[in-house]
C-alpha positions as CSV (number, residue, x, y, z in Angstrom):
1,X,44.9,-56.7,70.4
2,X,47.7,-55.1,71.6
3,X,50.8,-52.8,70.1
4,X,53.1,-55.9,70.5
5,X,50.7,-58.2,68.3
6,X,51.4,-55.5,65.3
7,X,55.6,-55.0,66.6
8,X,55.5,-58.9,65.8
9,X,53.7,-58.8,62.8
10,X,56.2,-55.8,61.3
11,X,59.4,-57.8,62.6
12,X,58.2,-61.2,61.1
13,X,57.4,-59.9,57.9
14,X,53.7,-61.0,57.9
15,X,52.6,-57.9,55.9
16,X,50.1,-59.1,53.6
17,X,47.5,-56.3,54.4
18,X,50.8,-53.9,52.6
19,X,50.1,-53.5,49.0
20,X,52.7,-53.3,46.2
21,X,50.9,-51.1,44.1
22,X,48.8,-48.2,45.0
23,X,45.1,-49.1,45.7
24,X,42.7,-49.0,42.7
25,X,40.4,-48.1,44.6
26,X,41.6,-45.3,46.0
27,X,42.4,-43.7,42.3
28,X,39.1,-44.5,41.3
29,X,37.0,-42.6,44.4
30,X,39.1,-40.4,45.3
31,X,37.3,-37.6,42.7
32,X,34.1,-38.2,44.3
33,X,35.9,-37.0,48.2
34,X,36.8,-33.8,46.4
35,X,38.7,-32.4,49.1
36,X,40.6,-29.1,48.5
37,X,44.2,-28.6,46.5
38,X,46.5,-28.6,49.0
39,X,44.9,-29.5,51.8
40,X,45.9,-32.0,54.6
41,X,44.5,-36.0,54.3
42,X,44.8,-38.1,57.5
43,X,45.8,-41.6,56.8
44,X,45.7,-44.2,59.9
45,X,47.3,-47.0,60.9
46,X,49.5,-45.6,57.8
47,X,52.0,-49.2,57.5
48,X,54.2,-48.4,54.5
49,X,51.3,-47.9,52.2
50,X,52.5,-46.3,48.6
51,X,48.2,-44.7,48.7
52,X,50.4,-42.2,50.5
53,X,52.7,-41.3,47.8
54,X,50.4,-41.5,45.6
55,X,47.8,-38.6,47.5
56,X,51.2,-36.6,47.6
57,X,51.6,-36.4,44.1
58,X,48.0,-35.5,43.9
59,X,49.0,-32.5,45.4
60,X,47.8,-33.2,49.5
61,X,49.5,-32.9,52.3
62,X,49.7,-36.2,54.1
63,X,49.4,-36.7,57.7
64,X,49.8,-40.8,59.0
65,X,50.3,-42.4,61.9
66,X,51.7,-45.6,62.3
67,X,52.7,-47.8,65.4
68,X,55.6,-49.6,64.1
69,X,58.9,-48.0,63.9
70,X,60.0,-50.5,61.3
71,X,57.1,-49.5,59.0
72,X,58.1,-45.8,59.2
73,X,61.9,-46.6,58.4
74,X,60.8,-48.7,55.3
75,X,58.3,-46.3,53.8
76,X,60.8,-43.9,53.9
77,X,63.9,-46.5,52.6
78,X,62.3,-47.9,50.4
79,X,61.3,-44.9,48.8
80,X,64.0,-43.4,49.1
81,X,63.2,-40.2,50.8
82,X,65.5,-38.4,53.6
83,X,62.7,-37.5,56.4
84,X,63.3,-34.6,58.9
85,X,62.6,-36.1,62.9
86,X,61.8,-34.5,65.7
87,X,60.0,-35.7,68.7
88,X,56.3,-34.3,70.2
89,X,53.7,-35.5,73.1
90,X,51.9,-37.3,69.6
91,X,55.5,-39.0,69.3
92,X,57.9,-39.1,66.4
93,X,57.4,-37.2,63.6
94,X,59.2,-38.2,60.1
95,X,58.2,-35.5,57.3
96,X,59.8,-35.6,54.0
97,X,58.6,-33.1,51.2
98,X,54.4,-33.1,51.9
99,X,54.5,-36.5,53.6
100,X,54.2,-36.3,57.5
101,X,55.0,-40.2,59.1
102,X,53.9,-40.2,62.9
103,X,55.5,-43.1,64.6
104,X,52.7,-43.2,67.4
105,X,49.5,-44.1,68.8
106,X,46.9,-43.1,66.8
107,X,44.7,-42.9,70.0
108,X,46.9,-40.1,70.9
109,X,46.4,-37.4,68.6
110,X,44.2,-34.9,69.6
111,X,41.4,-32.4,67.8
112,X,45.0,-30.1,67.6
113,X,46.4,-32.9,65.9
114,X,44.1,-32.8,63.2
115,X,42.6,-29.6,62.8
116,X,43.7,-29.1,59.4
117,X,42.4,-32.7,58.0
118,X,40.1,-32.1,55.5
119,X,40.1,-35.9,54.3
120,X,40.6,-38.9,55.7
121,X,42.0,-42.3,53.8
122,X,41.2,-45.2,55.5
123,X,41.7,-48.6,53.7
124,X,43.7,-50.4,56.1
125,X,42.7,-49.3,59.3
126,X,38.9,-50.3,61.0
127,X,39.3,-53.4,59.2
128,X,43.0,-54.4,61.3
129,X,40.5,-53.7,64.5
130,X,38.7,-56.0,66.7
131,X,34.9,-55.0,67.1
132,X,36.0,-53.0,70.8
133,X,38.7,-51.2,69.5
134,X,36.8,-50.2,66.2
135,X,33.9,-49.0,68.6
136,X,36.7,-46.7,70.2
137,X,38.5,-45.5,66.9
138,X,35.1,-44.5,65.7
139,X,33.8,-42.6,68.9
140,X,37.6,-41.0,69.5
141,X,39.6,-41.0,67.0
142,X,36.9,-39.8,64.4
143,X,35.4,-37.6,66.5
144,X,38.0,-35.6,66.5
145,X,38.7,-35.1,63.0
146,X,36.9,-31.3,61.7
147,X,33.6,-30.8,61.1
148,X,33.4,-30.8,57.3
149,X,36.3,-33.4,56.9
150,X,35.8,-36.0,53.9
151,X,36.8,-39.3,54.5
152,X,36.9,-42.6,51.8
153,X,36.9,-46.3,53.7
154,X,36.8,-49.1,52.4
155,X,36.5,-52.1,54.6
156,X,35.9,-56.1,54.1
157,X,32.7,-58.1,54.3
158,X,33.2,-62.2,54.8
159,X,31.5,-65.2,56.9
160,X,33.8,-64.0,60.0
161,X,32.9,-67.4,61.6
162,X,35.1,-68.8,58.6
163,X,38.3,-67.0,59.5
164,X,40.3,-65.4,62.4
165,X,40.8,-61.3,61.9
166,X,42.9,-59.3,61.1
167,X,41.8,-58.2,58.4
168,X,38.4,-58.2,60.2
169,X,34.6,-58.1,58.6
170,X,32.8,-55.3,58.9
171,X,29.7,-55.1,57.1
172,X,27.5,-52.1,55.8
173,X,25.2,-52.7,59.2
174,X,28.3,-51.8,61.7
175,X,29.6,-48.8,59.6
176,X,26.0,-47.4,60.0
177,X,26.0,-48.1,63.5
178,X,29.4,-46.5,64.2
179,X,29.3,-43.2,61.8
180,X,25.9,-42.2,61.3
181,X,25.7,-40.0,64.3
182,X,28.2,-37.4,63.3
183,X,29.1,-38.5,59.7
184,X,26.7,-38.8,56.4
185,X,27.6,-42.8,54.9
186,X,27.4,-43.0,51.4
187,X,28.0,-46.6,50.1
188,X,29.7,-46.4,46.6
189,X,30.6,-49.7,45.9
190,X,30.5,-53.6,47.0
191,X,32.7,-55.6,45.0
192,X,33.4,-59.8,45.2
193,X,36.6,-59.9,45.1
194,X,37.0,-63.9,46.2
195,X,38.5,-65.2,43.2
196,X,41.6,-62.3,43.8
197,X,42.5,-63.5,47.1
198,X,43.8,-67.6,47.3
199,X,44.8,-66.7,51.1
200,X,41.5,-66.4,51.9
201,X,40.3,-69.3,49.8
202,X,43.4,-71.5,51.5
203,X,41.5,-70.3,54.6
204,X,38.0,-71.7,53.6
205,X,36.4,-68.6,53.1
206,X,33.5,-68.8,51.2
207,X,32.6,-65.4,50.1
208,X,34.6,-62.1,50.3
209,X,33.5,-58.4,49.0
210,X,35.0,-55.2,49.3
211,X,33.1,-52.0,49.8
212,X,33.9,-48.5,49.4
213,X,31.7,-45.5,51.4
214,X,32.3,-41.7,51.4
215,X,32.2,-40.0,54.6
216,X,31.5,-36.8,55.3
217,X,31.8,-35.2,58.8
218,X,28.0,-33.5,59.9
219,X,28.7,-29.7,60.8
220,X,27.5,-29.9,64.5
């Protein structure tokens, strides 16, 4: 899947992972991540999500990253927020009061990058992956978050034989299997959630749950 796929996706409007609202989910877990006042939260494959303003006025920091340059310009329209840009080696940064918008590869940010993460908010991001690519964000991207560093992801779970990705399904199994060696996975929620999306009924999907883990990033 490459950058262009997502370009197209942003130009055509065919947004329907972008929520109106801020995630419930998200308001409901957070508590149980706990990460310090103040501190920084990673969000990948950021879109134009509002969970963003919605950490900021919790009080965090917020670090995203986000491929498409139309994404970045409408967060920041739409919400009506003047961002300061400058350019580094990660790309084009957009920051506007404690909301930091990479326009980048998210595969390029280093351990430097994200020293100062202590959370990361990922409800959007594994799932947009085919299985290679998730392999890699786990094993890269991840790994170079802090040790210590909280993280809250919720992913999809459906009969992938009964639909094309993205969004993709990634069961309980395949978490495991891609964060148990540095991270402790804490399932806190599976949810069927069907009946709330006629897209993926129209599709002929037969069952469709949502789940929600905490991470938590193993010391060494």
């Amino acid at each position: 899947m490459e950058p262009d796929f997502w370009q197209q996706r942003w130009h055509e409007g065919r947004i329907g992972f972008h929520r109106d609202e801020v995630m419930p989910l998200l308001t409901q877990y957070w508590p149980a991540l706990a990460p310090p006042p103040g501190s920084q939260v990673f969000v990948p494959l950021a879109g134009k999500s509002l969970d963003m303003l919605w950490l900021a006025a919790q009080g965090y920091r917020v670090l995203g990253v986000e491929l498409s340059p139309l994404a970045v310009e409408q967060f920041f329209a739409e919400n009506r927020l003047q961002p300061e840009i400058h350019r580094s080696p990660y790309g084009i940064h957009h920051r506007a009061g404690a909301i930091e918008l990479i326009c980048g590869d998210a595969f390029a940010l280093d351990e430097a990058a994200l020293v100062d993460c202590a959370a990361v908010y990922d409800r959007a991001a594994l799932i947009a992956l085919p299985p290679p690519l998730r392999q890699r964000y786990a094993e890269q991207l991840y790994a170079r978050l802090p040790a210590g560093c909280r993280g809250l992801l919720i992913t999809l779970e459906y009969p992938q034989a009964e639909k094309s990705g993205p969004p993709f399904s990634v069961d309980e199994t395949e978490v495991h299997g891609l964060y148990d060696e540095h991270w402790e996975v804490e399932r806190l929620e599976r949810r069927d959630i069907l009946a709330n999306e006629p897209s993926f009924v129209a599709e002929g999907v037969t069952a469709l749950s949502t789940t929600v883990y905490r991470l938590q990033r193993r010391q060494s």
